[in-house]
C-alpha positions as CSV (number, residue, x, y, z in Angstrom):
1,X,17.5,-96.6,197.5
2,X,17.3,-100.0,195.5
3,X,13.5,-98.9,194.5
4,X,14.6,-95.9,192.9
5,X,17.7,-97.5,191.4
6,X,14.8,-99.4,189.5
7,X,12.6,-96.6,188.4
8,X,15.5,-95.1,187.4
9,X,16.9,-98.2,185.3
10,X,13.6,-98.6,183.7
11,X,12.9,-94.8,182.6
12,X,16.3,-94.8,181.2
13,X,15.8,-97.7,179.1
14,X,12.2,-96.4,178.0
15,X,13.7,-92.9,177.3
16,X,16.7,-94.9,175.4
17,X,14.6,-97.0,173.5
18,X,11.9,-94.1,172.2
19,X,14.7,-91.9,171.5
20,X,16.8,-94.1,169.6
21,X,14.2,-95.3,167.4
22,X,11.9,-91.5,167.0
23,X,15.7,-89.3,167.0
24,X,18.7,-91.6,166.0
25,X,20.2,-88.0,164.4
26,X,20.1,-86.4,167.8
27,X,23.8,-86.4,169.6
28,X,24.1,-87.9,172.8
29,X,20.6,-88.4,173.9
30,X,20.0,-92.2,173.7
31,X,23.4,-92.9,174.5
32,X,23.2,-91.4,177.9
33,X,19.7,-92.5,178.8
34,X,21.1,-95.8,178.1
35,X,24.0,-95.3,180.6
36,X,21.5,-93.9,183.0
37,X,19.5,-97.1,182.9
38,X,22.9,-99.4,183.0
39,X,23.5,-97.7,186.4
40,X,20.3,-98.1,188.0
41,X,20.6,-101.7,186.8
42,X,23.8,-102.5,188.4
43,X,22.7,-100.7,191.4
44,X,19.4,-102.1,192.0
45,X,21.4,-105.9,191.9
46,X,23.9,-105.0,194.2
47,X,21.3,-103.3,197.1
48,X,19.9,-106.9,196.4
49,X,22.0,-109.6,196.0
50,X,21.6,-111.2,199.1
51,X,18.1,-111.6,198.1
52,X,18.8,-112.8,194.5
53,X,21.6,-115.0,195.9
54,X,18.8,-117.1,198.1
55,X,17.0,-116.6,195.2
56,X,19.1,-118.3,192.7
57,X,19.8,-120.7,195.4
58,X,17.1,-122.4,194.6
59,X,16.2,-125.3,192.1
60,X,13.9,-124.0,190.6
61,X,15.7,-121.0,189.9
62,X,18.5,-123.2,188.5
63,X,16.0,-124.7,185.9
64,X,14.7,-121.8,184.9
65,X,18.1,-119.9,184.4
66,X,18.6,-123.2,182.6
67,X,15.7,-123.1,180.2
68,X,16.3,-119.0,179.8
69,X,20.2,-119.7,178.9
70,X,19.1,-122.6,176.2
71,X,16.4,-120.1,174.7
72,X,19.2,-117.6,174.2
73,X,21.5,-119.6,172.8
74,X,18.7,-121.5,170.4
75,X,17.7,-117.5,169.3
76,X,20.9,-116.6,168.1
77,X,21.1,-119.7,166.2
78,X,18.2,-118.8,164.7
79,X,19.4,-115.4,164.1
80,X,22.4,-116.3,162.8
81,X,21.2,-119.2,160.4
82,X,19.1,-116.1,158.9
83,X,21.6,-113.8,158.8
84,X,23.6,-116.4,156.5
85,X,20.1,-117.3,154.2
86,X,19.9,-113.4,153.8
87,X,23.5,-113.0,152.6
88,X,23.5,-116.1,150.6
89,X,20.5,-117.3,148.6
90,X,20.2,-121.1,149.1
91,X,17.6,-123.0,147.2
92,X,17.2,-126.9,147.2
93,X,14.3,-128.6,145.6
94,X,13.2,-131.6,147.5
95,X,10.4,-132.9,145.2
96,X,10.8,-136.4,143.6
97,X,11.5,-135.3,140.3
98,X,12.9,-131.8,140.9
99,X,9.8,-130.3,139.7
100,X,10.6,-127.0,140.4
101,X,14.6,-126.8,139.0
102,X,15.9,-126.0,136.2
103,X,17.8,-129.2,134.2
104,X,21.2,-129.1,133.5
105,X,21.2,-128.3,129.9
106,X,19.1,-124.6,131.4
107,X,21.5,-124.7,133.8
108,X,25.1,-124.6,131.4
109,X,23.1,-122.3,128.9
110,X,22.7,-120.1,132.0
111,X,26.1,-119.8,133.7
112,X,27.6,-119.5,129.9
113,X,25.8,-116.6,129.5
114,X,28.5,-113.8,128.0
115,X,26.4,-111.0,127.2
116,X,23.2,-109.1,129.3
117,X,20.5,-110.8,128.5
118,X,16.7,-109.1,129.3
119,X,13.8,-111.3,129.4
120,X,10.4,-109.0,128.6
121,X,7.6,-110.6,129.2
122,X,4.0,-108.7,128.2
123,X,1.7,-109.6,130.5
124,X,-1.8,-108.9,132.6
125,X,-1.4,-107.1,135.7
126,X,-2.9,-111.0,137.4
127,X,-0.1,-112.6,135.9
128,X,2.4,-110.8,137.0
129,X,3.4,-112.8,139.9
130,X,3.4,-116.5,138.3
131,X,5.8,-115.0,135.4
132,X,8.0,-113.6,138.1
133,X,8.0,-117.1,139.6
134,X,9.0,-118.6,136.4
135,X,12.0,-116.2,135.4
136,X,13.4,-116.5,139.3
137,X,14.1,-120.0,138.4
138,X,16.8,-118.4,135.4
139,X,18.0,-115.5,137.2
140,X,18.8,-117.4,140.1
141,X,21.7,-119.1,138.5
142,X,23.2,-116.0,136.3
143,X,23.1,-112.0,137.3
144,X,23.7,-111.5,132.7
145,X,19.9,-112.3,132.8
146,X,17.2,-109.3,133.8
147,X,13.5,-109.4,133.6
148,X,11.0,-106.8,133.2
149,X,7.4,-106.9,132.7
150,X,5.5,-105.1,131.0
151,X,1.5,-104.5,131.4
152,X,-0.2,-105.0,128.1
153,X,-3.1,-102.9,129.1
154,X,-1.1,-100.2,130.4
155,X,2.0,-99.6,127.7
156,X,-0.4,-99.8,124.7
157,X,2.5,-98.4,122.8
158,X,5.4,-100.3,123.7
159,X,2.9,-103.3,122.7
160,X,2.6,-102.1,119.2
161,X,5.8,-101.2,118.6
162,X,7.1,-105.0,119.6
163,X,3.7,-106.2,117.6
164,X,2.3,-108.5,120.4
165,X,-0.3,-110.1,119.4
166,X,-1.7,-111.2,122.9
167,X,-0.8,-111.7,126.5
168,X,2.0,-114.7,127.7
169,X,4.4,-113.5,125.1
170,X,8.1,-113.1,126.1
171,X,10.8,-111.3,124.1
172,X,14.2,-112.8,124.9
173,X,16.6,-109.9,123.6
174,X,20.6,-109.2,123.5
175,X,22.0,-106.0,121.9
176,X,22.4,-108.0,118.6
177,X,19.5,-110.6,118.4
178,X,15.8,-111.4,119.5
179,X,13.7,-114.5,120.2
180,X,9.6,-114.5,121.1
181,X,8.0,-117.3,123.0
182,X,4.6,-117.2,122.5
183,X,1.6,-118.5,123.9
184,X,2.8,-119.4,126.9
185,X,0.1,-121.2,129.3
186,X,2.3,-120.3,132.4
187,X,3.7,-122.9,135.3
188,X,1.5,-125.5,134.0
189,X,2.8,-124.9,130.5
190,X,4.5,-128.7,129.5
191,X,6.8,-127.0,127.7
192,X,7.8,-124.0,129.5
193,X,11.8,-124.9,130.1
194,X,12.1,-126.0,126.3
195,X,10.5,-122.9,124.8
196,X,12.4,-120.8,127.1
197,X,15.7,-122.3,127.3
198,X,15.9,-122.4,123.5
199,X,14.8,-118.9,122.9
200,X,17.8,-117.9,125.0
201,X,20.1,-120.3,123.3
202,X,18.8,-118.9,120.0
203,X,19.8,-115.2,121.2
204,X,23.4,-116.2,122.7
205,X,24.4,-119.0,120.4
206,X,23.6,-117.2,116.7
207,X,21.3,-118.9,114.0
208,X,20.5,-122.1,113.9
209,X,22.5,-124.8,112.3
210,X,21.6,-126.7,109.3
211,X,20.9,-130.5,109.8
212,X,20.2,-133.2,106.9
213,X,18.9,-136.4,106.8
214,X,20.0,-138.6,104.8
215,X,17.3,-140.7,102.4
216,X,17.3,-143.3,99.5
217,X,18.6,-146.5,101.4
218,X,15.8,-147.6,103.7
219,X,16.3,-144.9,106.3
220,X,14.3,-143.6,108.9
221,X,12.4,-140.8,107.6
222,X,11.8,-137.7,109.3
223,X,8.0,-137.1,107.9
224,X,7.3,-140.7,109.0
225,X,5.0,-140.2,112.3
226,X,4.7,-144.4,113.1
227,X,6.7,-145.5,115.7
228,X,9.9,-146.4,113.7
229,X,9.8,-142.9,112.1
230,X,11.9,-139.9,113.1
231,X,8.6,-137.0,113.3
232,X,9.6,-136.4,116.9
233,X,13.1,-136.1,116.7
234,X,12.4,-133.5,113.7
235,X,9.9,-131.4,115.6
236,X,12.1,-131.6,119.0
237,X,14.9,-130.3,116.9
238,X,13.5,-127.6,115.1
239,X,11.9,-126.4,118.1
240,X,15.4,-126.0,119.7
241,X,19.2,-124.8,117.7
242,X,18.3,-126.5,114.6
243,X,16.6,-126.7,110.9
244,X,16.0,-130.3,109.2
245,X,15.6,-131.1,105.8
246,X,15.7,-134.0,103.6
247,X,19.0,-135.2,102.0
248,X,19.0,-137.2,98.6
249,X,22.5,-137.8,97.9
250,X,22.1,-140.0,94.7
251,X,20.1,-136.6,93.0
252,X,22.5,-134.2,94.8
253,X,26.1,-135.7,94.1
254,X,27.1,-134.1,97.2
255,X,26.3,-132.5,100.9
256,X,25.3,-129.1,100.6
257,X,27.9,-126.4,101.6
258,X,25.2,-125.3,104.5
259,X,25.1,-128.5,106.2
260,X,26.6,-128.5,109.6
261,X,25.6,-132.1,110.4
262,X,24.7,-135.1,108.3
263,X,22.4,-137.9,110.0
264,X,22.3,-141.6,108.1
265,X,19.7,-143.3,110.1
266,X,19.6,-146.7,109.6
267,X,20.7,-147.3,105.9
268,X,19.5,-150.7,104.8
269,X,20.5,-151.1,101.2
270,X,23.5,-150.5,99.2
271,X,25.4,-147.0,99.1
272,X,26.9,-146.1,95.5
273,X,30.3,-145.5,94.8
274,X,29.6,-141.8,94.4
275,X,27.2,-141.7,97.5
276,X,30.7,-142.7,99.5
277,X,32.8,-140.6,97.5
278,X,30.4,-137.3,98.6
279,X,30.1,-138.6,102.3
280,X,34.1,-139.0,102.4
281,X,34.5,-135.5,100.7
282,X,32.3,-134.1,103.7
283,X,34.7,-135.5,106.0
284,X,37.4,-134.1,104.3
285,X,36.1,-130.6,104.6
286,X,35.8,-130.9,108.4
287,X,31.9,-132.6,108.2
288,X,30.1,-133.8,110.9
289,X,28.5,-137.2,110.4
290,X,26.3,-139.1,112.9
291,X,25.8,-142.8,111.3
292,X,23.2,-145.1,113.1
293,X,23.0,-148.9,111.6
294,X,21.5,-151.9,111.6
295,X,23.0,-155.5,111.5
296,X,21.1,-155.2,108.1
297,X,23.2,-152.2,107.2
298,X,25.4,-152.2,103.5
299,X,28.3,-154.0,103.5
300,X,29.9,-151.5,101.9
301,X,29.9,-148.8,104.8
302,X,32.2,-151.1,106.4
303,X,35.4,-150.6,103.7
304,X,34.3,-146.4,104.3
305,X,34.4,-146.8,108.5
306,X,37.7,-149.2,108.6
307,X,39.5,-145.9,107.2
308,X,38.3,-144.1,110.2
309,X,39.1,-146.6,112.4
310,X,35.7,-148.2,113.3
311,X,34.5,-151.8,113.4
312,X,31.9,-152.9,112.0
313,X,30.8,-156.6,111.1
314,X,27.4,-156.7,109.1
315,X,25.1,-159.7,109.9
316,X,26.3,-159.2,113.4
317,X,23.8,-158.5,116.4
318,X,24.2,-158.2,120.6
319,X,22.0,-161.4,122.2
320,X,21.8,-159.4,125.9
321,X,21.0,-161.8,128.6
322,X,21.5,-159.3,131.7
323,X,18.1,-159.1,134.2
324,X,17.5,-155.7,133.3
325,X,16.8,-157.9,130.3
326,X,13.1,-157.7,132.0
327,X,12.7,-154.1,131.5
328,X,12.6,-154.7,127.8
329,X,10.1,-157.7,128.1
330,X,12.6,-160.0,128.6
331,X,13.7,-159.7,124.9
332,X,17.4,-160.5,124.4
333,X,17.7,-158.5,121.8
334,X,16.8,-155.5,122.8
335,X,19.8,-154.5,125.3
336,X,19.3,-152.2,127.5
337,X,22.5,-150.3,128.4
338,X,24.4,-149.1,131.9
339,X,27.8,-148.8,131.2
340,X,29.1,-145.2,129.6
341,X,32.1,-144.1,129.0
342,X,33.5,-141.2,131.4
343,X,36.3,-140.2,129.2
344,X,33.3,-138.5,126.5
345,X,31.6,-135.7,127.2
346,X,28.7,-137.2,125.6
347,X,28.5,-139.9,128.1
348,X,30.1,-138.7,130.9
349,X,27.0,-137.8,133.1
350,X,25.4,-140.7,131.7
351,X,23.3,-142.4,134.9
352,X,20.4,-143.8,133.8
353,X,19.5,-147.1,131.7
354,X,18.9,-146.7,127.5
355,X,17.5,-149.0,124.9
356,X,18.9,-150.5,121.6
357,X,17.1,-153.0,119.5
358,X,18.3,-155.4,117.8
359,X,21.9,-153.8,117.7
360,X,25.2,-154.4,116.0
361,X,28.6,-153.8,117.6
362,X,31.0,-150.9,117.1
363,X,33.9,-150.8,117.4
364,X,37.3,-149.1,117.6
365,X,39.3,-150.7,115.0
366,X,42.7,-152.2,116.6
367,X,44.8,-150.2,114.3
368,X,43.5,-147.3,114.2
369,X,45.0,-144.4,111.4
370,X,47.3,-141.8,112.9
371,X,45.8,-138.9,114.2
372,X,42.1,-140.0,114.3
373,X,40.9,-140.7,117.9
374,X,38.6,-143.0,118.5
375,X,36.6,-143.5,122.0
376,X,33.6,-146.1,122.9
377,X,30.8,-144.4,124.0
378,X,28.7,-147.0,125.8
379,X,28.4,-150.9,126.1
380,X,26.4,-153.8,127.0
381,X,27.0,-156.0,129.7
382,X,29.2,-159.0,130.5
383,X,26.7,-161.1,130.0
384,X,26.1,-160.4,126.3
385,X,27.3,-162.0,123.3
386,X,27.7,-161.3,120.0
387,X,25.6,-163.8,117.1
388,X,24.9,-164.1,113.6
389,X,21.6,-162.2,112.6
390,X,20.5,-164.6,109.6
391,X,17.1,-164.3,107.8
392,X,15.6,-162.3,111.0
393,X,16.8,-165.6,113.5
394,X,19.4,-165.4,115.7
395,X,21.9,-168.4,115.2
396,X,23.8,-168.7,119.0
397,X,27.6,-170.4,118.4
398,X,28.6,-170.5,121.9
399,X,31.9,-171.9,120.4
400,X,32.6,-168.8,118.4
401,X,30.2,-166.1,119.8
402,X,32.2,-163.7,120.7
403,X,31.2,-162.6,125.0
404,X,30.8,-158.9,126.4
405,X,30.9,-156.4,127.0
406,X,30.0,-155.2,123.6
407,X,30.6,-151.5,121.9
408,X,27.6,-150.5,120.4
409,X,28.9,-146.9,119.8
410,X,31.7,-144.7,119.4
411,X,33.1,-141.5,118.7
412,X,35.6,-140.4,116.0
413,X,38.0,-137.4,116.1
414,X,40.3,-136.3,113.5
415,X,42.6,-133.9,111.3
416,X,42.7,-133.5,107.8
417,X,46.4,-132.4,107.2
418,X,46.3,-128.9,105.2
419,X,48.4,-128.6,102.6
420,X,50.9,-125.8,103.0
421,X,52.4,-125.3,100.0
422,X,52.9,-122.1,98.2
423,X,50.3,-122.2,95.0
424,X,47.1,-123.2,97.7
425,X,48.4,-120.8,100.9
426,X,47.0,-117.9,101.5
427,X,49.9,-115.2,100.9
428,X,48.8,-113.0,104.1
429,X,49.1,-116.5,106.1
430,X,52.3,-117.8,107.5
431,X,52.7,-121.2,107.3
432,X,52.6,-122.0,111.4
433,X,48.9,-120.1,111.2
434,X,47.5,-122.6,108.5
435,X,44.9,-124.8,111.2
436,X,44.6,-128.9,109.8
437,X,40.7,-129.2,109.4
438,X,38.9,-131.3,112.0
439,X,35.9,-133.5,111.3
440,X,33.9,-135.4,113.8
441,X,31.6,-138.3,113.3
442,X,29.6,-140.8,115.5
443,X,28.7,-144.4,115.1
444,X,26.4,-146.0,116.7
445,X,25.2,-149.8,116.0
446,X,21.4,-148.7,116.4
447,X,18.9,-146.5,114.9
448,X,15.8,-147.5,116.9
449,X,16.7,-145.8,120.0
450,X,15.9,-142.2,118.4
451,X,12.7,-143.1,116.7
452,X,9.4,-142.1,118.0
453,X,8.9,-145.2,120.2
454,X,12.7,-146.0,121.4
455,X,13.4,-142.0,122.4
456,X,10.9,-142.4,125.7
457,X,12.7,-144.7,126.7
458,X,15.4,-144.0,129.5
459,X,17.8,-141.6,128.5
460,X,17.4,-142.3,124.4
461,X,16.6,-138.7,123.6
462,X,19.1,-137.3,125.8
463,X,22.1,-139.1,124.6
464,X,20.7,-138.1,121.0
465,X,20.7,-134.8,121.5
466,X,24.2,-135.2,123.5
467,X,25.6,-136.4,119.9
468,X,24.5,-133.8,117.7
469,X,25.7,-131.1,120.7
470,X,28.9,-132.5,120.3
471,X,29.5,-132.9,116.7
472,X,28.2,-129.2,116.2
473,X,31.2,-128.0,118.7
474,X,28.1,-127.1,121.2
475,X,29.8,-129.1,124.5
476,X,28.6,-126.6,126.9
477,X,25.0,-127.5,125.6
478,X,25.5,-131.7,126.5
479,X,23.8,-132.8,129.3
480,X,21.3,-135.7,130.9
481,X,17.7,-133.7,131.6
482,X,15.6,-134.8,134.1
483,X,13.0,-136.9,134.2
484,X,9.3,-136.0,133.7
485,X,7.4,-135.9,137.0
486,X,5.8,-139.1,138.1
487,X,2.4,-139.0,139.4
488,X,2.7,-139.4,143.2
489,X,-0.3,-137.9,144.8
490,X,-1.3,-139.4,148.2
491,X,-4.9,-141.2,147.8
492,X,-6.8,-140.6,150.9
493,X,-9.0,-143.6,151.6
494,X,-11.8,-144.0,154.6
495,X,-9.4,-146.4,155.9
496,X,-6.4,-143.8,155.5
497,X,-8.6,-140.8,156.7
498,X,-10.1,-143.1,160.0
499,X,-5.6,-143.1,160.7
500,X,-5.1,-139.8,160.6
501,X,-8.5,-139.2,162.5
502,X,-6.9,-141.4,165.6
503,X,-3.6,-140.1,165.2
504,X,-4.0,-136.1,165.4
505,X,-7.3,-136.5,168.2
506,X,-6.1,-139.0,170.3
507,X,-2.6,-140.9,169.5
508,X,-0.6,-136.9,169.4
509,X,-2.0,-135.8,172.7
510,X,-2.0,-139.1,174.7
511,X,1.9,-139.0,173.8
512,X,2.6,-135.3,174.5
513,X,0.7,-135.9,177.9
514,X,2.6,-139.4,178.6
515,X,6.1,-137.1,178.3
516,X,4.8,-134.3,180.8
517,X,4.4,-137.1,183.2
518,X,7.4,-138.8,182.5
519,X,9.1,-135.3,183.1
520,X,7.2,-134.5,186.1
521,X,8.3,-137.8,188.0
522,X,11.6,-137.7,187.4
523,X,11.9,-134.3,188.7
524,X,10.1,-135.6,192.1
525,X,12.6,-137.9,192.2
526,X,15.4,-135.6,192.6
């Protein structure tokens, strides 16, 4: 009886398993060759369970229940780790560098996406897979954004209508605007994120704003391309939310109307009384103003920042004497910076070192006038002091140096009360409705750390581009990007190769064979 109890058991499962998979539709049919086979199973063990009793009597029965229990139980982990990586899409980059994620600036434009966003790229049918790799990396982190692609030998039409001039173009588009990247070399394109990221930006953020620098005093110069001039920061900006231009103020009389942010970099001589005048005005009219100086900075910009609360003494530099000191050639005036402030959004992410020669404190004023706020962004360390900069040389007082930790930036925030009265207000206004007019502004006691040689350094360009994000109201654009990637490939040597040679032939098995011994005795000894 037990043998057909078996044959039974088995054809029922066979007949279960075809049916279920060829007929699922059919009523009934697997679901009672199924029982069929239960039965036969349960039978069959119960004819014999004296002989699986003796059976499982036995050690080696007990191991190998053992091993076959453990093997379940490690399956459906398995199973159920991938059930849970199905559901949820994890990523995590474990390179050095995080070569292969998106930096945080992508990574805020992404997730502040409002509006559907398609990214179209026109493409050969070969590249198809490496420009699928590229946008996973931005639609992993938003569903607003779609791709498409779009083959530039097969849609001759929709390529002329978008004019596409050749393949590795990508249309970024909205319902309202459109940006094109263009020749983009792929993954191994240095500039890939940037192009990209900005090109989205440009679509979800509007035109681009309208950025001078100030010229006439000694200033860094944005067509200068030596390594104290500003050529970099001009292309990096342009290349991103902003235009640049040039701004005379002695032949203008005033900041243009279109101006969204004013940069004084490094002013060395004097500013005229009208220069100040058309600066203040700015302010007035809710301006932005970033001002970088030098301990050789006019005088006269220190009446103009005591009204906004700031410090600043001219003649004055930071002598840095902390051991990261060694970073910078061991030159003392050159601080390199650690400390940020975590109550700025500017600085609040802040991690990594950055570089200011030959610097001058800032500094919140200790009276500062109502309703301007001002915060210190970052400072030097407490061993720095503060020393009289005299004919290029350094004159130490320790008597009178004033000790660190020194501000050597800072951030003002302020209202211009509105006047309300009834000849200015607008008549469809009400009075409660009229907003005071807030202007920004940054000082910071350095204008080295942006030029062409101080941005590489540490975070420089980062906490550059921070400043302007803030001033132009664009917080959710400030962030610390990542680092380039270093060169870490493994050399392999004859000395190296002769290792790994001994270690896979001969080292691997001699230890795999050593435990199955090990194993084998101690079961002996049981």
């Amino acid at each position: 009886m037990s043998k057909i109890a078996i044959i039974l058991a088995l054809a029922g499962t066979v007949v279960a398993g075809v049916t279920a998979y060829l007929v699922p539709q059919t009523p009934l049919v697997w679901q009672i060759a199924l029982g069929v086979a239960l039965l036969g199973y349960g039978s069959y063990f119960f004819q014999e369970r004296l002989f699986f009793k003796s059976v499982f009597s036995k050690k080696t029965a007990k191991y190998g229940l053992n091993a076959i229990f453990t093997s379940i139980i490690a399956f459906g982990i398995l199973v159920f780790v991938n059930l849970i990586a199905t559901k949820y899409d994890i990523k995590k980059d474990f390179t050095k560098n995080k070569l292969h994620t998106l930096s945080d600036e992508s990574i805020k434009v992404l997730k502040g996406l409002a509006a559907e966003t398609k990214l179209r790229a026109f493409i050969h049918p070969n590249q198809r897979e490496e420009f699928n790799r590229i946008f996973e990396k931005y639609t992993y982190y938003t569903p607003k954004l779609k791709k498409e692609f779009i083959d530039v030998d097969k849609d001759p039409l929709i390529v002329q209508k978008y004019n596409i001039k050749q393949a590795g173009t990508v249309l970024i588009e909205t319902e309202v605007r459109t940006a094109r990247v263009e020749n983009l070399l792929g993954p191994d394109d240095p500039k890939l994120e940037e192009k990209i990221t900005n090109a989205i930006i440009q679509v979800a953020k509007g035109d681009k704003k309208k950025i001078y620098f100030v010229s006439g005093h000694g200033e860094k110069l944005i067509t200068d391309t030596g390594k104290e001039g500003y050529s970099e920061i001009k292309e990096q900006l342009e290349g991103g939310r902003y235009q640049v231009e040039e701004l005379v103020l002695v032949e203008r009389g005033s900041v243009p109307e279109d101006a969204n942010i004013v940069v004084i970099a490094g002013p060395k001589s004097d500013f005229l009384e009208p220069e100040t005048r058309a600066i203040e005005g700015y302010l007035r009219k809710g301006g932005k103003v970033l001002l970088m100086l030098e301990p050789i900075s006019s005088p006269a910009l220190k009446t103009l920042l005591s009204k906004y609360g700031v410090e600043f003494n001219p003649k004055k530099t930071v002598v840095e004497l902390n051991p990261l000191q060694q970073l910078a050639g061991g030159n003392p005036l050159t601080p390199i910076v650690t400390n940020y402030s975590k109550e700025s959004e500017i600085t609040r992410d802040a991690k990594q070192i950055s570089l200011y020669p030959v610097a001058t404190p800032v500094e919140k004023s200790e009276k500062a006038p109502e309703g301007i706020q001002v915060t210190s962004l970052l400072s030097t360390s407490s061993k720095s002091f503060e020393s009289l900069l005299k004919d290029n040389q350094v004159t130490p007082n320790p008597k009178t140096d004033r000790k660190g930790p020194l501000s050597i930036a800072v951030s003002v925030l302020g209202k211009i009360p509105t006047k309300k009265d009834s000849t200015n207000a607008d008549p469809n206004k009400k009075l409660e409705d009229v907003k005071d007019i807030e202007f920004r502004m940054i000082v910071v006691g350095d204008s080295d750390f942006a030029s062409n040689s101080g941005r590489r350094f540490g975070i420089n360009s980062d906490l550059f581009q921070n400043m302007l994000s803030w001033l132009a109201h664009e917080e959710d654009l400030i962030s610390i990007r990542p680092r380039p990637a270093d060169n870490s490939q493994f050399e392999i040597t004859e000395t190296r190769m002769r290792v790994i040679n001994l270690a896979s032939v001969v080292f691997i098995p001699l230890a795999m064979f050593g435990t199955g011994i090990a194993v084998w005795l101690s079961r002996r000894r049981k």
